[in-house]
C-alpha positions, 0 to 999 in steps of 0.5 A: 659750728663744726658742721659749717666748718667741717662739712663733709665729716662725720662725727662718731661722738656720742651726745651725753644722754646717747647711752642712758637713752638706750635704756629699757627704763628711760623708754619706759619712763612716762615722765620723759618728754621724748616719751610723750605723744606728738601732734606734728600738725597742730603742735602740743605734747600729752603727757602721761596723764592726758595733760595737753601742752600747747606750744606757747612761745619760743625763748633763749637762753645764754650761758653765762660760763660760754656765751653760747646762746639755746634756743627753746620752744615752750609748751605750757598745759591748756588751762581747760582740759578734758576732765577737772582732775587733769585740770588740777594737775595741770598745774604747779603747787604755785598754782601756775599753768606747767611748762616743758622746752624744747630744744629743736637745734639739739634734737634735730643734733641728737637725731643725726648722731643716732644715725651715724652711730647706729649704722653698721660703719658707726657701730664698728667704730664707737666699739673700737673707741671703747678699747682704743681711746677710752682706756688711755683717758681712764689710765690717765685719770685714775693712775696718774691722778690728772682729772684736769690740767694745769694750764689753760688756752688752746695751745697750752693745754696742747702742750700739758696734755702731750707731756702727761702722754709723754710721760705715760709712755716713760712709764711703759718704757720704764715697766719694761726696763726694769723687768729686763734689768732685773732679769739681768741682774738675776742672770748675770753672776758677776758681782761687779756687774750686778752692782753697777746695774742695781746702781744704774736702775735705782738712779733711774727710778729716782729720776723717773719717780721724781718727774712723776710725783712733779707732774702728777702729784695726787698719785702720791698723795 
């Protein structure tokens, strides 16, 4: 959908899988269909035992929770394989042939991030994203306690997630204000003066927590 919609744009995203696939263990892991030997012209996988999976039939599935509908290619092992034993294990502990899908539309997706993201403009941008984006979510998640929001639809959750940044920001602005003020009471040896600015900064505090534990209440739990 993106791609038809926007489609001069690049995406700097990565897919679920994209970082954990980088990993020596999951290169080295037999069991991985990505890992399993391809033959493009007469379609089948072997796996790491020898087993042979032909192509058997295509298929769809529909999420229940979206309405998004996959589509999958199957492959299911040969019935008669080289040797008995891989005949064996061909098979399920039901006795049934074993199968495997393929999702084509996510693969041929997941190839075209990998070119993006591993090209010297991707990879500049993905590690800026490290410490540029992520760090705001992770504050946000794990100080202010805001793991979901707490409306829903496009335009109210717009607004709920502008007021949680809003109030990150109030509590920057407050951090440093009340260092500031401390200071000045510190500095400051008129003691009516001193008064009023501790009046001034307790008022402030009483608003600003009472805002806070209203928007963000497991914070204080």
């Amino acid at each position: 959908m993106l791609e038809k919609e926007y489609p001069d744009k690049k995406y700097y995203i990565p897919y679920t899988m994209y970082e954990k696939e980088k990993t020596r263990k999951y290169r080295s892991d037999p069991t991985k269909l990505a890992n399993w030997f391809y033959d493009e012209k007469d379609d089948y996988y072997l796996d790491q035992n020898g087993i042979r999976f032909s192509f058997k039939y295509y298929s769809q599935r529909k999420d229940c929770s979206t309405g998004q509908v996959r589509d999958f290619k199957v492959y299911e092992a040969d019935e008669f394989q080289l040797t008995p034993e891989l005949e064996r294990l061909a098979k399920t502990k039901s006795g049934r042939q074993r199968q495997v899908r393929y999702n084509p539309n996510w693969q041929y997706l997941k190839e075209k991030a990998k070119k993006v993201l591993q090209s010297p403009e991707g990879r500049h941008i993905y590690s800026m994203r490290k410490y540029d984006v992520e760090p705001i979510f992770g504050h946000l998640k794990n100080v202010f306690g805001m793991r979901r929001t707490h409306l829903r639809g496009k335009k109210k959750v717009e607004t709920d997630v502008g007021i949680a940044f809003m109030m990150m920001n109030l509590s920057k602005y407050w951090n440093r204000r009340w260092s500031k003020d401390q200071f000045s009471v510190f500095k400051n040896k008129n003691r009516q003066k001193k008064r009023s600015i501790k009046l001034k900064l307790r008022v402030e505090l009483i608003v600003f927590q009472y805002l806070r534990v209203s928007y963000f209440p497991d914070t204080f739990i």
